[in-house]
Structures are given as C-alpha cells and as structure tokens.
VOMARLUM-320140 format. One line per field, with one value per residue (C-alpha): residue number from 1; x, y, z; chain. Coordinates in nm, 2 decimals, padded with zeros to 4 digits, always signed. Layout:
<sites>
pos <- [NUM; ...] .
u <- [X; ...] .
v <- [Y; ...] .
w <- [Z; ...] .
unit <- [A; ...] .
</sites>
This chain:
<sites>
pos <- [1; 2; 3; 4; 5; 6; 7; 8; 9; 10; 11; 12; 13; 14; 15; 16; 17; 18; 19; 20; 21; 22; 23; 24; 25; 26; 27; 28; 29; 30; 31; 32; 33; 34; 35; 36; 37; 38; 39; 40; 41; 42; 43; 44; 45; 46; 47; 48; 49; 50; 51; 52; 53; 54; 55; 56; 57; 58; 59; 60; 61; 62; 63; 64; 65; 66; 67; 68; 69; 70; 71; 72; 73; 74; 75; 76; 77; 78; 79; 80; 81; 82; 83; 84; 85; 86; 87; 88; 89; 90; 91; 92; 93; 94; 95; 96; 97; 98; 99; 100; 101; 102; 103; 104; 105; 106; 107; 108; 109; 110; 111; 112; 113; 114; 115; 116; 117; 118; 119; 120; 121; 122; 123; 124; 125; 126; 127; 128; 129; 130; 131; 132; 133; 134; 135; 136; 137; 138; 139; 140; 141; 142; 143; 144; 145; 146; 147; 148; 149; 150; 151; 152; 153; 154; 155; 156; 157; 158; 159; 160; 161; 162; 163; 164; 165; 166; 167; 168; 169; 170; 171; 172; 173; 174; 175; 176; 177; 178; 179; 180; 181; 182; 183; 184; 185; 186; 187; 188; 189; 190; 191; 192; 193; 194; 195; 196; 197; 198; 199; 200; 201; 202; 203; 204; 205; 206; 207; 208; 209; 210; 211; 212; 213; 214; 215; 216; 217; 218; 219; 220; 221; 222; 223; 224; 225; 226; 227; 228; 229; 230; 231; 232; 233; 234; 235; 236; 237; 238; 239; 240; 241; 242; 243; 244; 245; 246; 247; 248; 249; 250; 251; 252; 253; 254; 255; 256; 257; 258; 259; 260; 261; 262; 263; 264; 265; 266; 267; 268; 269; 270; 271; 272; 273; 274; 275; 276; 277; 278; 279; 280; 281; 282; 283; 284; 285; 286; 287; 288; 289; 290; 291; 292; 293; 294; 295; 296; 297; 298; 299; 300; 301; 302; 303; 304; 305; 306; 307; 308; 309; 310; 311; 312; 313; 314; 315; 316; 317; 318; 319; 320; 321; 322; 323; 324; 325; 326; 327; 328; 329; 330; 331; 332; 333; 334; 335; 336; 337; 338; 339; 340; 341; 342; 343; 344; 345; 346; 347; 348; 349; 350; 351; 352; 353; 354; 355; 356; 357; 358; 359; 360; 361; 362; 363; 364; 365; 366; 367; 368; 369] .
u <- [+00.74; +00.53; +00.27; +00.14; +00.02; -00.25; -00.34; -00.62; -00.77; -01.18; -01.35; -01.49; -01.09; -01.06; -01.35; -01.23; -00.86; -01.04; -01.16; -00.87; -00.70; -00.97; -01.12; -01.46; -01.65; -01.32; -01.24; -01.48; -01.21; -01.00; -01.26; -01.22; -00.97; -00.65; -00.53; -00.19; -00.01; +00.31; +00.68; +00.92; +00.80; +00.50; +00.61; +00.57; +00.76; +00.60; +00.97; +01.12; +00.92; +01.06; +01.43; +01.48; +01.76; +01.49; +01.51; +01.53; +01.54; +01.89; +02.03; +02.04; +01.70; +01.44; +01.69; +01.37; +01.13; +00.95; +01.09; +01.46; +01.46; +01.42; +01.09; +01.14; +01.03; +01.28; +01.31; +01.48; +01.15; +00.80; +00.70; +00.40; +00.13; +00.21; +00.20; -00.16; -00.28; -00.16; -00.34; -00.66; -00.59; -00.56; -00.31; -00.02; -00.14; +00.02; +00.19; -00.01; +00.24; +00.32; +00.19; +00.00; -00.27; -00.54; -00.83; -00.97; -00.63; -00.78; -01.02; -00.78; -00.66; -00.33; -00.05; +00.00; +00.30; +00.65; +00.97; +01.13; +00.80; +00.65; +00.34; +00.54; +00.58; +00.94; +01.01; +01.22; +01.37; +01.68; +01.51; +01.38; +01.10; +00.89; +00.52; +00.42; +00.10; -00.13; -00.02; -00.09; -00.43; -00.42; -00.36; -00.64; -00.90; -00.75; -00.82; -01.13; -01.23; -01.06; -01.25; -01.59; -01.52; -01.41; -01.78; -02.00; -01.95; -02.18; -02.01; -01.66; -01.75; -01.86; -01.54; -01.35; -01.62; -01.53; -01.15; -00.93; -00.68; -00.31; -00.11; +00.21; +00.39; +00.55; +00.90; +01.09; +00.97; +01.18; +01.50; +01.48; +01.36; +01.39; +01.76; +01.89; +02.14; +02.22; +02.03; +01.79; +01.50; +01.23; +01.46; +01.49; +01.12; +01.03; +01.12; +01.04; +00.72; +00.58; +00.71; +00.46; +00.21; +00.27; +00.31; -00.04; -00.22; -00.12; -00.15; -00.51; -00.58; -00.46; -00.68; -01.00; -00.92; -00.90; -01.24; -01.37; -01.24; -01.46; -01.20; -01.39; -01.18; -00.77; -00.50; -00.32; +00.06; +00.24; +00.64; +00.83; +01.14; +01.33; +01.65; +01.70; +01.74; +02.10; +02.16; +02.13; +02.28; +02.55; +02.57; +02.45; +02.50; +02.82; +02.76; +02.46; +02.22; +01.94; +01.94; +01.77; +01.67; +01.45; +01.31; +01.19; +01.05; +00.89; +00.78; +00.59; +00.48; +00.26; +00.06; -00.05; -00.18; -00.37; -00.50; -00.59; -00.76; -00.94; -01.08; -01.15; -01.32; -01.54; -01.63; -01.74; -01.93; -01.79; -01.44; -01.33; -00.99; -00.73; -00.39; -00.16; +00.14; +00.43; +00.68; +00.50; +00.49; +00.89; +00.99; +00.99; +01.22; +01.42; +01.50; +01.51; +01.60; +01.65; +01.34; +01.23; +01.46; +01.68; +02.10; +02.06; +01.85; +02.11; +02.35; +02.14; +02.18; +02.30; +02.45; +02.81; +03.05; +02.92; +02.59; +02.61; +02.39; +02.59; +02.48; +02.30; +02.22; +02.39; +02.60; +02.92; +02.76; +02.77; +02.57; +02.46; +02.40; +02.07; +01.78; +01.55; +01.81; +01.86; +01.55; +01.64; +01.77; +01.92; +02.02; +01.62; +01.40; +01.29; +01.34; +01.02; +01.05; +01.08; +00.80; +00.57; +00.58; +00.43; +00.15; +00.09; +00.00; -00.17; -00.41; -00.44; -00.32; -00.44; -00.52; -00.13; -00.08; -00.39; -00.66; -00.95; -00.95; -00.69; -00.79; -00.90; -01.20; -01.24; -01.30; -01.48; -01.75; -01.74; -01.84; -02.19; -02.25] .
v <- [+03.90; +03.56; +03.78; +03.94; +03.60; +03.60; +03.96; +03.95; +03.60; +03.60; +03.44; +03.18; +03.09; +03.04; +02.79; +02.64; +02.59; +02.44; +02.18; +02.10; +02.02; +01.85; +02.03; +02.08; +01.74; +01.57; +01.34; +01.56; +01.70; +01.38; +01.25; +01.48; +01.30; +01.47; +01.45; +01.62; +01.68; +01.81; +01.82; +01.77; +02.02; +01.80; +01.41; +01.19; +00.89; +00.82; +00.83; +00.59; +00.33; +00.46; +00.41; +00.76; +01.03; +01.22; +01.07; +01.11; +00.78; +00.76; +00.93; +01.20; +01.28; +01.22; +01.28; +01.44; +01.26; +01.05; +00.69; +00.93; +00.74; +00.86; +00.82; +01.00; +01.36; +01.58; +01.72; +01.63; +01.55; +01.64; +01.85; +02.09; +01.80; +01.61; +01.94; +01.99; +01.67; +01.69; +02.06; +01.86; +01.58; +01.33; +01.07; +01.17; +01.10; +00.75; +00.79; +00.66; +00.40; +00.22; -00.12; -00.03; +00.23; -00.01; -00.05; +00.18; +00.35; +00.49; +00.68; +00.90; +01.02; +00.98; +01.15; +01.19; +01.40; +01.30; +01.52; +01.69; +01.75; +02.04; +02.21; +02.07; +01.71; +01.81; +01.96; +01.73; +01.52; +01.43; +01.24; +01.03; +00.79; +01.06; +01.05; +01.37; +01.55; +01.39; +01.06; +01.22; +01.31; +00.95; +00.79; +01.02; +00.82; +00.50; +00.59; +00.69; +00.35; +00.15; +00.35; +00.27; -00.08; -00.05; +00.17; +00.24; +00.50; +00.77; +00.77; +00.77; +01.05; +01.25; +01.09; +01.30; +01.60; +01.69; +01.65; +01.88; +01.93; +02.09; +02.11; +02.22; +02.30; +02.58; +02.57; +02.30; +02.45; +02.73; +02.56; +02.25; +02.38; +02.74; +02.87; +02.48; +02.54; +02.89; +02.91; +02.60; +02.48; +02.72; +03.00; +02.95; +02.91; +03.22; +03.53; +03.47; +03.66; +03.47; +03.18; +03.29; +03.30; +02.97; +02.80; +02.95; +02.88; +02.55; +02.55; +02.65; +02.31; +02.13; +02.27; +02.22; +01.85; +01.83; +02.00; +01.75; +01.48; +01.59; +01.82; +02.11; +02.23; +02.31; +02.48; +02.59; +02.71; +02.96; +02.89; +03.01; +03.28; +03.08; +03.30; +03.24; +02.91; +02.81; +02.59; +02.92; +03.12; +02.89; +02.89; +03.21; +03.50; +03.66; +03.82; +03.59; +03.82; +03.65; +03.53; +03.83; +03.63; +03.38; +03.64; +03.81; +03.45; +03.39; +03.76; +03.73; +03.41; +03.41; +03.76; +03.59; +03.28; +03.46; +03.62; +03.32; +03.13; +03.40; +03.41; +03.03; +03.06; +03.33; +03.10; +02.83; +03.03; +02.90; +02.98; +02.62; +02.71; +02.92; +03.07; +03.02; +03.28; +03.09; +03.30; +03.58; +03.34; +03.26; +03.57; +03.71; +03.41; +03.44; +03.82; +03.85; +03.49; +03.62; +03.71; +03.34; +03.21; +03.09; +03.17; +03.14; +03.15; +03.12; +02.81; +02.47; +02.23; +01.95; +02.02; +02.11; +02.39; +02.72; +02.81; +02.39; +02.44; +02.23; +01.85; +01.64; +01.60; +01.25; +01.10; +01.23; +01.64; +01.89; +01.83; +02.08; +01.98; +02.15; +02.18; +02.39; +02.69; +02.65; +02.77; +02.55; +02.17; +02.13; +02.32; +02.34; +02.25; +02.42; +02.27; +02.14; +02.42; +02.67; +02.44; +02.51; +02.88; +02.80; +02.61; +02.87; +03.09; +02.91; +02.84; +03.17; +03.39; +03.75; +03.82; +03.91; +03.51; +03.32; +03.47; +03.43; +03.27; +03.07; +02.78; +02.82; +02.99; +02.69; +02.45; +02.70; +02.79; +02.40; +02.28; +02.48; +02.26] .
w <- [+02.16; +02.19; +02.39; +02.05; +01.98; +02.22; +02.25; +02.03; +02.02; +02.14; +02.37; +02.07; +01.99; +02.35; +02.39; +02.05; +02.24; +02.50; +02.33; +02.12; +02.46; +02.60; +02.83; +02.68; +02.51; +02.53; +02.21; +01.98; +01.76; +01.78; +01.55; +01.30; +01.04; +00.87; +00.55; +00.43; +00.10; +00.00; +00.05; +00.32; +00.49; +00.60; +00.49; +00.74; +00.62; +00.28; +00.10; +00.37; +00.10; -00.20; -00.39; -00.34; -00.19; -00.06; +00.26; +00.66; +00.78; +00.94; +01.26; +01.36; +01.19; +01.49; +01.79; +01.96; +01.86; +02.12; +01.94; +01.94; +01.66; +01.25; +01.11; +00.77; +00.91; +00.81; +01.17; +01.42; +01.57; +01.55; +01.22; +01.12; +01.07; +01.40; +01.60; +01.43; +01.48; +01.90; +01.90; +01.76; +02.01; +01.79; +01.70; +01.37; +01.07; +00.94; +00.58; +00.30; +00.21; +00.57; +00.61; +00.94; +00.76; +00.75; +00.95; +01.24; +01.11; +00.81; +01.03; +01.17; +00.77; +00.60; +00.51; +00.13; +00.16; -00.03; +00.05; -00.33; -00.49; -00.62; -00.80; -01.13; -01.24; -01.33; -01.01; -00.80; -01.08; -00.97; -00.65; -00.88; -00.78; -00.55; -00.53; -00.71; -00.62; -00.91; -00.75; -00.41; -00.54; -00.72; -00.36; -00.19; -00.42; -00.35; +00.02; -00.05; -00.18; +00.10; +00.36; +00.19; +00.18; +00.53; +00.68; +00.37; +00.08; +00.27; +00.58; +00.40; +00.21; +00.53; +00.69; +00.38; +00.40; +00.73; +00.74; +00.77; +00.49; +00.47; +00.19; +00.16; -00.22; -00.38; -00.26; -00.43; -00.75; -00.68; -00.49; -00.69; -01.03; -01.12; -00.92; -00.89; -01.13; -01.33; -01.63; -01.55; -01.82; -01.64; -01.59; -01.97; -02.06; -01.78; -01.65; -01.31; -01.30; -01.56; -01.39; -01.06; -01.28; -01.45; -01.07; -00.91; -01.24; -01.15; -00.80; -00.90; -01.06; -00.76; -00.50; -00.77; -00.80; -00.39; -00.37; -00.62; -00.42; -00.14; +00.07; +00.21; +00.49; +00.34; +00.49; +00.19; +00.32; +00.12; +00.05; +00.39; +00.35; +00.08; +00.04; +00.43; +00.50; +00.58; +00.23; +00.07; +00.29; +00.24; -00.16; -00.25; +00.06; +00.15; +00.48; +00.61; +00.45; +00.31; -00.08; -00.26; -00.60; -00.38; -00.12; -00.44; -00.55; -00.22; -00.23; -00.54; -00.50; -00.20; -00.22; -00.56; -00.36; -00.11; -00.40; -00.57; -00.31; -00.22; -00.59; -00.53; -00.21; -00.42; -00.70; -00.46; -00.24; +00.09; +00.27; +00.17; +00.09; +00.40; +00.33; +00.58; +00.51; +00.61; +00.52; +00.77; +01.03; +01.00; +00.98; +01.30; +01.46; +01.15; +01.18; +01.56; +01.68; +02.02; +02.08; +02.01; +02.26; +01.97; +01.95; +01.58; +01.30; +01.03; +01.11; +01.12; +01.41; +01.16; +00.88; +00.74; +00.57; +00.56; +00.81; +00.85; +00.48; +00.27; +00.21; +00.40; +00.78; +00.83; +01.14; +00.98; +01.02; +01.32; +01.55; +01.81; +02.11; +02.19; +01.89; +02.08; +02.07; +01.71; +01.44; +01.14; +01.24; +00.91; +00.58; +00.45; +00.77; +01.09; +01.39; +01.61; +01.83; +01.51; +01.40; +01.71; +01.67; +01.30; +01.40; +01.71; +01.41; +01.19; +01.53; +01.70; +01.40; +01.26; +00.88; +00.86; +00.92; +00.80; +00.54; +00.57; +00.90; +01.18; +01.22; +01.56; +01.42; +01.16; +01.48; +01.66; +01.30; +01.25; +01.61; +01.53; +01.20] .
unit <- [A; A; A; A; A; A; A; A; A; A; A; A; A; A; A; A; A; A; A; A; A; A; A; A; A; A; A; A; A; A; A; A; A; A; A; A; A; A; A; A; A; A; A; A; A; A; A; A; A; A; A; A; A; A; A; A; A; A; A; A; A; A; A; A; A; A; A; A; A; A; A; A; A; A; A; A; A; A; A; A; A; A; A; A; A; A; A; A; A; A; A; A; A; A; A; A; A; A; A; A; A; A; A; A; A; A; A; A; A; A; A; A; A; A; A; A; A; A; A; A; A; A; A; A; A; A; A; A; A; A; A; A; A; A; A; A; A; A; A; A; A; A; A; A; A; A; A; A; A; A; A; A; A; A; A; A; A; A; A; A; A; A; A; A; A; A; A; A; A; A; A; A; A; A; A; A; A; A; A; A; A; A; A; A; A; A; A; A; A; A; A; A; A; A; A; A; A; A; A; A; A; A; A; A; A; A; A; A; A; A; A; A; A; A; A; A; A; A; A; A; A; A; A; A; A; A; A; A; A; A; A; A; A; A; A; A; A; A; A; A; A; A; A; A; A; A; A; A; A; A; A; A; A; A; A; A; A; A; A; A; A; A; A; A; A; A; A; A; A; A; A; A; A; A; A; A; A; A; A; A; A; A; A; A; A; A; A; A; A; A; A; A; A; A; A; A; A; A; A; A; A; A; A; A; A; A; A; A; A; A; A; A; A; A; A; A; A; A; A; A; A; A; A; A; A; A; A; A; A; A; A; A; A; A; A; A; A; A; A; A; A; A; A; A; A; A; A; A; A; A; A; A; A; A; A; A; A; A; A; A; A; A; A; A; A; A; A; A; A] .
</sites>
C-alpha cells in the first residue's frame, strides 16, 4: 500500500527530498521560516497560555514526544506542523504566545494556531477564551512588526514573503457548531448546503487577508473524514460505521475548497494558495487500517466508553499501550504515526491529494527563484 506513494514522484521531487534531508546545500531549506494557523489539529501550545478547556497540557498527552512530556499538541507526540518543519530540516515552530519566541527565534516563524477554533467567530464558544483566526491574523502583524524591529522592515517582509504557510480550519465549525447539539443556531439559520457555502465564502476572506499580509506560499488543508473519528463514532454510529451527516459535511465541504482556491490562485495570477485534501489523505488508513500497519482505526489509544471517543484523554482514560498501532490517539486526533502518513502526502502526493501541487514541487519551483 505505502509503495503507491512513491511510484510516481520525478526526479525534481527526488532532488527536492534531498535537500529537505540535507543531503544537497545542507541548511538551505532550514532557512525558510514557517508560519501555521488553525485548530488543534496543528496548535502547538498557544492554549497552554489561555484560561481555557481546550487544552493538552497534562499526561498522557505527549507520551511520545521527545520531552515524553505534554506540550499542548494534541497528540500523543509530534503533530502535522512539527513533522513539516523536521521534513524541511528545521527546528518546530515555537507558539506565538510562549515567552521564548523572541529573538533569532522569530526567524524560524510561529505558530498562530489555537485548538476549538473555526472559520466562524462563534465557532468554539464554549472554550471560551481561544484565539480566533482574526486574532491569529491580528498576532501575524504583531510578528511582523517585532521582526522588523528585530532585522529591518525589508528583510522582515522577505522573511514573511518566502515562508511557508499552513493553515488548518473547517472542522470545528461543523463538530463544534453546526451537529454539536440537535437543532444548533446554524443548523437553524442553514440547511447544510447553504451552510458550505456560507463557511468557504468565509474561508475566502481569510486566505485574502493572509496574502495581504504578505503570505505567498499556503498550504490550505481541507476538514479530514469528520463522521469517522472515534468521538463520533461513539455518539452517533451504531455498528462503527462512519457518521453519515458529517461525511456528507466533509463531502461537500472540501470539493468546494479546491474549487475555491483554485478561483483564488486564478485571480492572483500565481499558484499562491495549495489544497491539501485531508480527508483523501486519511482515508486509506482509516478504511484499511491494516494496510497501514495499524490494529485499529476506530477505537482511540486514550480515551473512554464507546470506541475510547467519549471525553477527554486524561490520566484516569485507557491507555493503550502502543500508539504506533493505533490511527487516532484520542476521540478527535490522529496519532503521530497516523500523522506521518499525512504529511508523506502532502510532500510526495498526486492531484488526488494536493491541487495544484505537493509540496515537494513547491521546494523544488522555489529553489530556482
């Protein structure tokens, strides 16, 4: 199965690969900074600082991460931005808000990302103080102006021109807005096509105020296979099938992306914007775990009732005793290992997985600039 990965990638991905792991001008890419927004998916520790229950700062979160200790990743180690950063060779992006970001720190980019938030400001409200993506965006200016200070406004803004970018939203405003509780506000307001709509019209805004902040390289993930994750498994399947209301979400919701950025990318005249399908990419581990090297891809590692999906992953849940076998680590989150076989595609990934481009190419088009 993991040999369809590699089948088709040129000999340009190849030399791009090489560099990422130093074996061509090593250090090149490492000087490339990295800048993430989003959700938990890709927070990095920015809600360890706020009086919030979004959180994964206690054991057994980060059993496998290098510390073993929790850093406010919701995994039980590495996530999707750190396994970017270590494919670029470069150090994890620090989260905005941690007292160490300062200095030769800045260099390296930030992580903007804050687990419960959405596309909507009302998305996530019962987390309460979260840092919702205007503030994200709010932040990334703030950076801005701290790196000036720190090497000149001209370099700073090349320092920000030549970043890459991920950003990660979409699914919270369907688990934690539309389907949180039956008959919620937006389920209300919008059928759930409309609803779509309504969430890439917005989505549309976003990514235009990150290109006006200077972002020219962004990885723009879609929402991954909603209905299957083991919290909903656990509330809303009866045989461990997967949750047909937010597959058909999920379903609508990311053709409509691709569709929109690729209507972006037009208007702009360059391929600034990349979808990475992230559903696609899960899907294959998720339907044929085996294949993967995984026992399960319905019951989470931590977790417990049902599939382990109910609550929260705290020292009182099951624990299994091997993460690598297991896809999701707890009742919303893939485990690293799940996490590496999304990142394998997002570098080395067909049109099926990342349109217009994998990144890969990106490194490989940008090395000749």
């Amino acid at each position: 199965m993991e040999g369809k990965f590699f089948s088709w990638i040129s000999c340009s991905v190849i030399l791009s690969l090489a560099v990422m792991i130093g074996i061509a001008t090593p250090g090149a890419e490492a000087q490339r900074a990295f800048f993430v927004f989003g959700d938990s998916l890709v927070d990095n520790g920015n809600n360890n600082y706020l009086a919030t229950t979004a959180r994964a700062d206690s054991p057994p979160y980060g059993i496998d991460y290098p510390t073993h200790r929790p850093t406010g990743r919701f995994s039980n180690g590495r996530n999707i931005p750190d396994l970017i950063s270590e494919s670029l060779g470069a150090e994890p992006t620090l989260p905005y808000l941690a007292p160490e970001l300062t200095g030769e720190n800045l260099l390296v980019g930030a992580n903007f990302a804050s687990a419960g938030i959405g596309i909507l400001n009302d998305t996530g409200i019962q987390f309460i103080n979260i840092i919702r993506i205007t503030q994200q965006l709010q932040f990334f200016q703030q950076y801005q102006q701290r790196v000036a200070a720190l090497i000149g406004e001209g370099q700073a803004q090349r320092l920000v021109n030549g970043a890459l970018v991920l950003i990660t939203l979409g699914g919270n405003d369907f688990v934690n807005n539309y389907y949180l509780v039956p008959f919620s506000a937006r389920s209300r307001q919008y059928s759930l096509p409309d609803y779509v709509v309504y969430l890439i019209s917005e989505y549309r805004k976003i990514l235009i105020r990150l290109y006006e902040l200077g972002a020219r390289r962004v990885l723009v993930t879609g929402t991954g296979p909603l209905g299957c994750v083991p919290a909903e498994l656990a509330m809303r399947s009866r045989n461990g099938e997967c949750a047909e209301d937010l597959q058909r979400a999920a379903g609508l919701f990311n053709p409509q992306l691709v569709q929109m950025i690729n209507g972006l990318n037009s208007e702009i005249g360059s391929n600034v914007f990349v979808a990475a399908n992230a559903q696609q990419m899960s899907l294959g581990f998720i339907n044929n775990p085996q294949a993967y090297g995984f026992v399960t891809s319905k019951v989470a590692c931590c977790g417990q009732g049902p599939y382990n999906g109910l609550g929260l992953c705290t020292v009182a849940s099951n624990l299994c005793p091997n993460r690598d076998i297991y896809a999701f680590w707890d009742p919303f989150h893939p485990s690293e290992r799940a996490n590496r076989f999304i990142v394998r595609q997002i570098l080395t990934g067909d049109t099926r997985y990342m349109n217009p481009m994998n990144l890969s190419t990106i490194l490989a088009l940008d090395a000749r600039t």
